[in-house]
N, C-alpha and C positions, 0 to 999 in steps of 0.2 A: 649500719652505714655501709658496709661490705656490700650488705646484699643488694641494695640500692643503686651502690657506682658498677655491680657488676650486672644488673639487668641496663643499666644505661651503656656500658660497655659493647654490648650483645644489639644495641640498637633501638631499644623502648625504654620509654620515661617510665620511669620508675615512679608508683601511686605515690611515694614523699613526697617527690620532687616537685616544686614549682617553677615557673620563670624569676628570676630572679631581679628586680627591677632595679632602673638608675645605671644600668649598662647595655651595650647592642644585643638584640637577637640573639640567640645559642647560649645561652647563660642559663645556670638551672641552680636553685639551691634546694636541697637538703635538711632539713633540719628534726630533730630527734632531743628528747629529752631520757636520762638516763639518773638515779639516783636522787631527782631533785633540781639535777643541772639540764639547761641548755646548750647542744652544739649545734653548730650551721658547718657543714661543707658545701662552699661553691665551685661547679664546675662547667666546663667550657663540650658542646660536644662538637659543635657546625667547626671543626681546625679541623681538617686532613680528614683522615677515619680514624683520629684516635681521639679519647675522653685525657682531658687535661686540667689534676687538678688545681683550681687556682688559690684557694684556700681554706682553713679548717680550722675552726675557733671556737670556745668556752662563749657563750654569749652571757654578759653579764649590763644585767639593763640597766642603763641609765637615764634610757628616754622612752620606755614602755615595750613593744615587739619591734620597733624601727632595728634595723642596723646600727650602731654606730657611723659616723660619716669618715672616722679616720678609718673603720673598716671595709667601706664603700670605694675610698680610693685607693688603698692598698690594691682590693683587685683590680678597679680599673686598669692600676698602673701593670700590672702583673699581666692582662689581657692584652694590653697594649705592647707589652715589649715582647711575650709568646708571638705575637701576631707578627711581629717583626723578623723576628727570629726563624719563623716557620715560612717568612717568604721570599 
């Protein structure tokens, strides 16, 4: 995961990393499986020139490889008030 947010740091997408859908542009998630378990980091790169993470979670399925939707608007809500914040 490290090595991932630190080549998107440096300014290329990281092979993980995809677009991450159901939110604007410059979204990118992450995801890695480890011992069995899934996690997803999503982060934000198009804010300033810095990578901002918006969140990082245990994905535990309830609805197949979807997202969860309360995990869907948590970041929204999280992109939304970074953006605010940042401008």
């Amino acid at each position: 995961m490290l090595s991932a947010l630190t080549i998107a740091a440096e300014g290329s997408k990281p092979d993980k990393a995809k677009p991450f859908k159901g939110v604007d542009g410059g979204v990118f998630e992450i995801a890695l499986r480890h011992g069995g378990d899934a996690f997803r980091v999503i982060y934000a790169v198009k804010i300033g020139l810095d990578i901002w993470v918006l969140h990082a979670f245990q994905k535990k399925s309830k609805s197949g490889i979807k997202t969860p939707q309360i995990e869907v608007d948590l970041i929204r809500d999280r992109l939304r008030r970074l953006r605010e914040a940042l401008s």
